[in-house]
DSSP file (Angstrom, degrees, kcal/mol; ACC not computed):
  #  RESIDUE AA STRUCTURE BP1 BP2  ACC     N-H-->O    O-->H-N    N-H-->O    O-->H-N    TCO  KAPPA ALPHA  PHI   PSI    X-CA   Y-CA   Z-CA
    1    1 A X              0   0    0      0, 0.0     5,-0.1     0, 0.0     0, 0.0   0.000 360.0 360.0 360.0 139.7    0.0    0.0    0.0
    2    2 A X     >  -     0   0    0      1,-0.1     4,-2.0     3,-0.1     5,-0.3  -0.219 360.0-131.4 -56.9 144.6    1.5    3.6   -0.2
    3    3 A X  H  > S+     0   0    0      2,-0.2     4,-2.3     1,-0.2     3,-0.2   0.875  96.8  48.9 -68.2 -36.8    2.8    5.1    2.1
    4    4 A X  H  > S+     0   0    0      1,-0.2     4,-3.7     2,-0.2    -1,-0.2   0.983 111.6  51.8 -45.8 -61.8    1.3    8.4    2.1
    5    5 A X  H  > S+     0   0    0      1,-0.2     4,-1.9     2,-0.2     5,-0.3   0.740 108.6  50.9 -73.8 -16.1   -2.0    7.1    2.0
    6    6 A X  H  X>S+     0   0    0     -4,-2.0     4,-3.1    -3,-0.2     5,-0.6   0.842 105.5  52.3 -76.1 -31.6   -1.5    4.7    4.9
    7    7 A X  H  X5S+     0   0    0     -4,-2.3     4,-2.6    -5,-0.3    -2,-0.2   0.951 110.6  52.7 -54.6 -57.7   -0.2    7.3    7.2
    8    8 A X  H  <5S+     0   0    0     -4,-3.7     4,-0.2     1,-0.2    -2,-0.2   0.858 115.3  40.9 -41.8 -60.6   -3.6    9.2    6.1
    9    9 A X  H >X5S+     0   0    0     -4,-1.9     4,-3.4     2,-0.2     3,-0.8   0.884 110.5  56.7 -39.5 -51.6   -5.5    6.0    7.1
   10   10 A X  H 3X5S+     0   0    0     -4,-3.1     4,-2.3    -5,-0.3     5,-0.2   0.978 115.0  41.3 -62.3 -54.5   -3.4    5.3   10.4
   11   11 A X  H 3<<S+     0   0    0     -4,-2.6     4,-0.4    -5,-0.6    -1,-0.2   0.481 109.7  52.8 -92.9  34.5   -4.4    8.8   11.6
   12   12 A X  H <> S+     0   0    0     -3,-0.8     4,-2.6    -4,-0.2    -1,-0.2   0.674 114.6  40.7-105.1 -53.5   -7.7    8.8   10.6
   13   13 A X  H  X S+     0   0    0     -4,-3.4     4,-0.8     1,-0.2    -2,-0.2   0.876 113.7  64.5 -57.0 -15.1   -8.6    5.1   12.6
   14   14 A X  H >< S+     0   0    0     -4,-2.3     3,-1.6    -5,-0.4    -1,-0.2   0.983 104.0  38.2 -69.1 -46.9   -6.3    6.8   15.2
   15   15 A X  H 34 S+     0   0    0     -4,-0.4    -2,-0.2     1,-0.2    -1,-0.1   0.964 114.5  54.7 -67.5 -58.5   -8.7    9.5   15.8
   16   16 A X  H 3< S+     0   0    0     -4,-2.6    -1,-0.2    -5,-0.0    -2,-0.2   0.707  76.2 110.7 -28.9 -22.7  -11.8    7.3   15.5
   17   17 A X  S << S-     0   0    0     -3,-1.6     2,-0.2    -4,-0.8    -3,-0.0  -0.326  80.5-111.6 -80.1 151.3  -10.4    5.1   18.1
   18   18 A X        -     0   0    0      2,-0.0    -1,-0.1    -2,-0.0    -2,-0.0  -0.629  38.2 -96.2 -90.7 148.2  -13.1    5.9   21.6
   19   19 A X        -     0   0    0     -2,-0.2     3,-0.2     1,-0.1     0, 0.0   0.327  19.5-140.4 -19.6-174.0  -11.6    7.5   24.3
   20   20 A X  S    S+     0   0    0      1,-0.2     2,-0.5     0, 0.0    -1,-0.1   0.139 105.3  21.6-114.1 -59.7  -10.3    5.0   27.3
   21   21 A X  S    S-     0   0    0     -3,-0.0     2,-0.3     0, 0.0    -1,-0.2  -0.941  81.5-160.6-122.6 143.7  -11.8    7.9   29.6
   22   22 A X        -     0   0    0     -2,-0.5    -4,-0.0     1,-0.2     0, 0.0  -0.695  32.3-100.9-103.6 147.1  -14.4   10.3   28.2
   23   23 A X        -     0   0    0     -2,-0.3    -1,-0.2     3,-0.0     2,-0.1   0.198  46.8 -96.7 -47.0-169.3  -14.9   13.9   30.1
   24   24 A X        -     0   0    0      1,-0.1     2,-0.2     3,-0.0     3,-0.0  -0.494  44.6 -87.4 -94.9-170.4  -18.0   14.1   32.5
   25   25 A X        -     0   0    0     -2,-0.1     2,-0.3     1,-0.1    -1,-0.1  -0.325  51.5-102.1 -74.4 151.8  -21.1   15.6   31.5
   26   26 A X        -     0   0    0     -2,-0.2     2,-0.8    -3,-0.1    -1,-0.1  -0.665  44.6-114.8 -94.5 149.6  -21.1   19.7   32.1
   27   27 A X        +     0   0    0     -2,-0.3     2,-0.2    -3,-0.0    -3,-0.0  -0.821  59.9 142.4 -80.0 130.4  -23.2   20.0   35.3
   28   28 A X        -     0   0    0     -2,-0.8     2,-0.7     0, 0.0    -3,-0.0  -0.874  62.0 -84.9-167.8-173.0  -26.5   22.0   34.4
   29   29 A X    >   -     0   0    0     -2,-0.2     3,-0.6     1,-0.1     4,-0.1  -0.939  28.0-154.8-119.2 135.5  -29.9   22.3   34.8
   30   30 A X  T 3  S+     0   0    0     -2,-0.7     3,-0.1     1,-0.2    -1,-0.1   0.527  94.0  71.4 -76.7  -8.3  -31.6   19.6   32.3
   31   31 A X  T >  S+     0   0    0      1,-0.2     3,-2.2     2,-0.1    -1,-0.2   0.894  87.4  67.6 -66.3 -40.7  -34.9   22.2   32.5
   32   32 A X  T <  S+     0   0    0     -3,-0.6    -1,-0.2     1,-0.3    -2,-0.1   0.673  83.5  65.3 -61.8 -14.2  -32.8   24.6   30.4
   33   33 A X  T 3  S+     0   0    0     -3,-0.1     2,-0.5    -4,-0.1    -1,-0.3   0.515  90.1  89.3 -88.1  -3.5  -32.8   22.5   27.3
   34   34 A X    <   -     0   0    0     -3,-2.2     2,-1.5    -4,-0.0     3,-0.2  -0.929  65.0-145.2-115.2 128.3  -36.9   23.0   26.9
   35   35 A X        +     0   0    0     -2,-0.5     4,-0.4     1,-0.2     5,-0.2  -0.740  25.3 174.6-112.8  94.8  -38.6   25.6   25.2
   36   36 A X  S  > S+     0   0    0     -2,-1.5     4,-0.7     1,-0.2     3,-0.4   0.831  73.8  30.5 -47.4 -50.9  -41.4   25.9   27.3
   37   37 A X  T  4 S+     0   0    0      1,-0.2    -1,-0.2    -3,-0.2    -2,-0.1   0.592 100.3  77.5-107.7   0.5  -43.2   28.8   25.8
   38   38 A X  T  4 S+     0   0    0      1,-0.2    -1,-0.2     2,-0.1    -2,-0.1   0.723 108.6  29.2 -88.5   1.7  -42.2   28.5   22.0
   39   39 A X  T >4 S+     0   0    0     -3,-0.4     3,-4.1    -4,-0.4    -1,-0.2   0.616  70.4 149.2 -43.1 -57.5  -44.8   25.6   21.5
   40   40 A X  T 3< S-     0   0    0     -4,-0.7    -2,-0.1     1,-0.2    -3,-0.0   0.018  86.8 -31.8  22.1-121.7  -47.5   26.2   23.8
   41   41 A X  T 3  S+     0   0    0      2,-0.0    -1,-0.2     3,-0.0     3,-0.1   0.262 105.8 119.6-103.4  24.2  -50.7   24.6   21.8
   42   42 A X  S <  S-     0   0    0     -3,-4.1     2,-0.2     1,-0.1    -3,-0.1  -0.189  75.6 -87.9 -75.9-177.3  -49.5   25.5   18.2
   43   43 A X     >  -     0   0    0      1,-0.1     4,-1.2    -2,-0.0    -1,-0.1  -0.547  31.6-130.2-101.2 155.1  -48.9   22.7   15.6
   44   44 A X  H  > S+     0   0    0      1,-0.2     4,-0.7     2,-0.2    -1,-0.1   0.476 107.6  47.2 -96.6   2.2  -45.7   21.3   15.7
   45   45 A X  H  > S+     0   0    0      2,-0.1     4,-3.2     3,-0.1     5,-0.3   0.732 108.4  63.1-110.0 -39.6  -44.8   21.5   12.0
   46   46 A X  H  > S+     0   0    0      2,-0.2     4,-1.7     1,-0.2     5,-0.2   0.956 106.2  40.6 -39.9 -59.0  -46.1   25.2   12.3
   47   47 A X  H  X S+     0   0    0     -4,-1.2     4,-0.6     1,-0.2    -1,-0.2   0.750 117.9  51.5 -79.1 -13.1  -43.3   26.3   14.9
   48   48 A X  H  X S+     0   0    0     -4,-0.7     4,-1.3     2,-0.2     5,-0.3   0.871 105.8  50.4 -87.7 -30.7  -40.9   24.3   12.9
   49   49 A X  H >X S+     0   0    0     -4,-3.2     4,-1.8     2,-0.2     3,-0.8   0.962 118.2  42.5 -43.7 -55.5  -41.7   25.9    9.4
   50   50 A X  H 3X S+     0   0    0     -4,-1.7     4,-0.6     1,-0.3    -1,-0.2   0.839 115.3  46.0 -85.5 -18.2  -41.3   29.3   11.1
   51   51 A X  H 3< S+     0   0    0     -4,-0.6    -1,-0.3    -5,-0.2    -2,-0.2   0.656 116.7  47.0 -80.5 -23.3  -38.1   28.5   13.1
   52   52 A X  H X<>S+     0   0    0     -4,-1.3     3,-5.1    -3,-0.8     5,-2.1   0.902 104.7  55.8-124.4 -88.7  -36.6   26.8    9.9
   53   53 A X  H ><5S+     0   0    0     -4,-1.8     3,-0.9    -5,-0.3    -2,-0.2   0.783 100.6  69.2 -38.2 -35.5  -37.7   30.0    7.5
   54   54 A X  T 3<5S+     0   0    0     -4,-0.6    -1,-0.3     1,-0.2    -2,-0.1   0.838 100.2  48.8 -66.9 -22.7  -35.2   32.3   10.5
   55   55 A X  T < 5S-     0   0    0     -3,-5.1    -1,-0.2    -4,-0.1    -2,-0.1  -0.127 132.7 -94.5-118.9  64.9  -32.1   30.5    9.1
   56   56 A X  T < 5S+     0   0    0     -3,-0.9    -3,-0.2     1,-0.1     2,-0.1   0.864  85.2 135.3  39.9  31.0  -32.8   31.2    5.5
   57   57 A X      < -     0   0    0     -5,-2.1     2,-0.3    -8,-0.2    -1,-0.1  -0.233  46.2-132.9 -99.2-145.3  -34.6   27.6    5.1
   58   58 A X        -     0   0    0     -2,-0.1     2,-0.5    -3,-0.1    -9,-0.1  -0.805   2.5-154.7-156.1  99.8  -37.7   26.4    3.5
   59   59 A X        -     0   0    0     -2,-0.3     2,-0.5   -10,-0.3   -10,-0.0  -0.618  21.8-131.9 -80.7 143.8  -40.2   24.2    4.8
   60   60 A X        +     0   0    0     -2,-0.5     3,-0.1     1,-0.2    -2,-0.0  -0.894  28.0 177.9 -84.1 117.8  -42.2   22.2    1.9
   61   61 A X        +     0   0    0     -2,-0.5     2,-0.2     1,-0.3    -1,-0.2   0.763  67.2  25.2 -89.7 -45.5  -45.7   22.8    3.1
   62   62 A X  S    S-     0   0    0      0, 0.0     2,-0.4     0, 0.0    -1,-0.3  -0.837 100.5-100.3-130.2 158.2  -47.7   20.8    0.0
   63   63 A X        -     0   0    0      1,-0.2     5,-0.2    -2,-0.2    -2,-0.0  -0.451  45.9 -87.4-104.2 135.0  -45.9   18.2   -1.7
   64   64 A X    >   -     0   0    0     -2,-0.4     3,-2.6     1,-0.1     4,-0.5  -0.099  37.5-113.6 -15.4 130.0  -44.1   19.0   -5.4
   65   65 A X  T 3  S+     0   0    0      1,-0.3     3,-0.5     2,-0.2    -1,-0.1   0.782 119.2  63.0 -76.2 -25.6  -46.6   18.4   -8.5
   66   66 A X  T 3  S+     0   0    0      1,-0.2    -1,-0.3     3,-0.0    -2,-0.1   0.877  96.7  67.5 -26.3 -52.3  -43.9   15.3   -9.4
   67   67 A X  S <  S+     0   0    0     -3,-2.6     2,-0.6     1,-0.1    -1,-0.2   0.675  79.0  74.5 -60.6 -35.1  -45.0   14.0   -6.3
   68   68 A X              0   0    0     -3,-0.5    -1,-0.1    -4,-0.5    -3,-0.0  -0.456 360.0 360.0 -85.4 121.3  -48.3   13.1   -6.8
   69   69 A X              0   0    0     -2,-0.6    -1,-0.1     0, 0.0    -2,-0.1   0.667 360.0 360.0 -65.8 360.0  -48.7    9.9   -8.9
């Protein structure tokens, strides 16, 4: 095998290889991770369409005229 391209291979499984000790977990409050008020009783595809459409996406609302057989 070349050499170049195993040293690329050796340090690519090297870095793959798992930890022997992984860091802890960051101490926090697991509450902080829920967005309590940005649901509330809306439709869930609703809050993701508009949350989606803030980082310059596009949700597909009705399907592409392809789609339909």
């Amino acid at each position: 095998m070349n050499t170049d391209r195993e040293a690329i291979l050796s340090r690519v499984r090297g870095a793959l290889t798992p930890l022997q000790q992984r860091a802890p977990l960051p101490d926090w409050d697991p509450e902080l991770a829920k967005s309590r008020a940005l649901l509330g009783d809306r439709d869930l595809f609703t809050v993701f369409a508009e949350r989606i459409k803030l980082v310059n996406g596009l949700a597909l609302t009705d399907p592409p005229n392809w789609c339909s057989g």
